[in-house]
C-alpha positions as CSV (number, residue, x, y, z in Angstrom):
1,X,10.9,-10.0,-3.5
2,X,7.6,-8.6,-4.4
3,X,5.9,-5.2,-2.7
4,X,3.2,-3.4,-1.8
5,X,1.2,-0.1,-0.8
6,X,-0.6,0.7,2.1
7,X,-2.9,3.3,2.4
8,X,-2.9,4.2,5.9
9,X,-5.9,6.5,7.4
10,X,-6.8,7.8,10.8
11,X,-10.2,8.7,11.9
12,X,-10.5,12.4,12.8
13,X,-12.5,12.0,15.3
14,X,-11.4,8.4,16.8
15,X,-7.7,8.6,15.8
16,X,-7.8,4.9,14.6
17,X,-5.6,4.4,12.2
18,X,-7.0,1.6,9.6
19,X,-4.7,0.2,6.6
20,X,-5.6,-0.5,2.9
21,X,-3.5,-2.7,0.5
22,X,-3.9,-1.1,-2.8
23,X,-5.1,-3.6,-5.3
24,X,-4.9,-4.1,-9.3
25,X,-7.9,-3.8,-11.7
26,X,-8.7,-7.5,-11.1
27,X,-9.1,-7.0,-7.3
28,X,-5.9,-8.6,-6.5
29,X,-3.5,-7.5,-4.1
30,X,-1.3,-5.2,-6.2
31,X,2.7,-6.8,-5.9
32,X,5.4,-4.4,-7.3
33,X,8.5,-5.9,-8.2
34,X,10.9,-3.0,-7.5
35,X,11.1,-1.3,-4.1
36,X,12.5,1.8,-5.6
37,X,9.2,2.1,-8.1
38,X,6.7,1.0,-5.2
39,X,8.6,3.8,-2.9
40,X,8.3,6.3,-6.1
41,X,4.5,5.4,-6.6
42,X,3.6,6.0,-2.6
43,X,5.3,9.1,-2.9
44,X,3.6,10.7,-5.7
45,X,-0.1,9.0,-4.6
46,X,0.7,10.5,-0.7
47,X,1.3,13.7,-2.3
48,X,-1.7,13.7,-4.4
49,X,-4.4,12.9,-1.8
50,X,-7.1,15.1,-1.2
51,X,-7.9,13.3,2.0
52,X,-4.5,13.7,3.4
53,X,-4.2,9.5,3.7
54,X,-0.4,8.4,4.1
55,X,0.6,5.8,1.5
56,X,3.9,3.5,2.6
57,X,5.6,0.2,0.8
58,X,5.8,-2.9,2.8
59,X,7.3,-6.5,2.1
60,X,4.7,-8.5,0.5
61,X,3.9,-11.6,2.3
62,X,5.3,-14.7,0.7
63,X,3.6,-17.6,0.0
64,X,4.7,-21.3,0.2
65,X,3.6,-22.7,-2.8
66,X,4.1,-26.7,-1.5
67,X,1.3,-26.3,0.9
């Protein structure tokens, strides 16, 4: 099982929330193989904003492969 971060950030003035999945340095969608690192990673990067954005770990999306 695979995982990755969200970067979750609300409009001040709006209050809509919109979500950003953290990519690699090749654009990709970043996939973390341990929960307990991806959990450690959105920690430290939620702690360290300067904008105050929210970062959380979801379930990556699987793909079928035969299709």
């Amino acid at each position: 099982m695979a995982y990755n971060i969200v970067k979750e950030m609300i409009d001040p003035k709006t209050g809509y929330k919109s979500y950003i999945l953290l990519t690699d340095g090749l654009s990709q969608i970043w996939d973390l193989k341990n929960e307990k690192e991806a959990e450690r990673i959105a920690t430290m990067m939620t702690q360290n904003s300067d904008s105050g954005w929210v970062y959380k770990v979801r379930k990556s999306c699987g793909r079928n492969e035969n299709n």
